[in-house]
N, C-alpha and C positions, 0 to 999 in steps of 0.2 A: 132814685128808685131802687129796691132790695130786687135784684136777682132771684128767680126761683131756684131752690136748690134741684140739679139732676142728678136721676140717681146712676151710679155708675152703673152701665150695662152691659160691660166692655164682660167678653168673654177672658178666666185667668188667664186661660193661654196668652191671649194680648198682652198681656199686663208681664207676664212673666218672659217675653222676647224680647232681645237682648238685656237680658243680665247675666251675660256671662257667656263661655268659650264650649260651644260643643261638636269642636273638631272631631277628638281622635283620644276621649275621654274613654269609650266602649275597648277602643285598640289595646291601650294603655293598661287597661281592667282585663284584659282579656291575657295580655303579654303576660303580665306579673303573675298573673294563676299560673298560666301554663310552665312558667321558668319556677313558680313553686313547686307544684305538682311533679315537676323534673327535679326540682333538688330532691325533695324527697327519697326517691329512689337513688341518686347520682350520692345522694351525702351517706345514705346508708354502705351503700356499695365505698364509698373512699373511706370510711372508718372501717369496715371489715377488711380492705386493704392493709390501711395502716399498722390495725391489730395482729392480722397474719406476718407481716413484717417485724414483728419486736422481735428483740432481741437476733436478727440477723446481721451480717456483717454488712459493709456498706456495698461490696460488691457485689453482692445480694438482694440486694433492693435498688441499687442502680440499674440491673439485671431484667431484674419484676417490673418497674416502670417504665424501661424500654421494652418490654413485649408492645406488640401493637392494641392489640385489647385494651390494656391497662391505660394506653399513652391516650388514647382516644376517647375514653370513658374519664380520665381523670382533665382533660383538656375541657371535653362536654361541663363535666365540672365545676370546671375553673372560668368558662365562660357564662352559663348558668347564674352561676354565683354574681360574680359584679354584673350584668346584666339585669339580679332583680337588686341587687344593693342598691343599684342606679335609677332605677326606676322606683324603689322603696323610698329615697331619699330626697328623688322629685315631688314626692307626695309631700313629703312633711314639709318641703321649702316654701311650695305652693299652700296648706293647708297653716302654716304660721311667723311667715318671714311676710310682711305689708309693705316694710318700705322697698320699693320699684328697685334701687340701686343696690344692697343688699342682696335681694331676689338675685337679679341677675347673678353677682358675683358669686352667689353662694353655687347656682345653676351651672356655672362656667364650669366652678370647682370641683364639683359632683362630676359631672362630664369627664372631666380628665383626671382626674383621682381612680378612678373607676374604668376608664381607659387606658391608664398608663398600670394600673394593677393587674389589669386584663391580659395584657398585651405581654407582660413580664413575665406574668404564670405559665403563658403558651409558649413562651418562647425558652423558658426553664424547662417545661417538660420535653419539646424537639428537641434541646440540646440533648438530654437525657435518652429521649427515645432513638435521636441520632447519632448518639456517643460520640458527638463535639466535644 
């Protein structure tokens, strides 16, 4: 005996629960604006740095970058920066990397590429701004 066909009357919502991860999507979305939005002003301000510095001697700009303004503002910078690079770059891992083991490794790499660059720039500019 034929089955009558039913018709689906599932609401989409139903239908659309679990497909997929909706932790901390919004945080994510929300981070990378905000560390944009920061560059923005953070990259202008360290290119008119860098511009005022040409042509000075190096003791001079070793000088400039250890004022505290400057050390703080180019740190901000420098954290900023790989902060959305890292976050930038989880998007594209997630949004075109499918095979799982790849994913991860690529994830891993991102993470500490991006942390060990982080971590290097801050610690160049304290030496600088501490005159170690």
């Amino acid at each position: 005996m034929i089955k009558p066909h039913k018709p689906h009357l599932r609401n989409p919502l139903k239908n659309a629960r679990g497909l997929g991860s909706a932790k901390d999507g919004t945080g994510h979305f929300i981070v990378q604006r905000v560390t944009a939005i920061a560059l923005i002003f953070l990259a202008i301000y360290a290119v008119g740095l860098i511009i005022s510095m040409i042509g000075d001697d190096y003791a001079t700009v070793r000088a400039t970058v250890a004022h505290p303004c400057h050390a703080i503002l180019l740190t901000a910078f420098s954290v900023a920066t790989f902060w959305h690079a890292k976050l930038g770059v989880q998007v594209i891992i997630e949004d075109y990397v499918h095979t799982p083991f790849s994913a991860t490794a690529l994830h891993l790499l991102n993470i500490f590429v991006c942390a060990l660059a982080g971590i290097a720039s801050v610690l160049a500019i304290v030496r600088i701004a501490l005159g170690a």
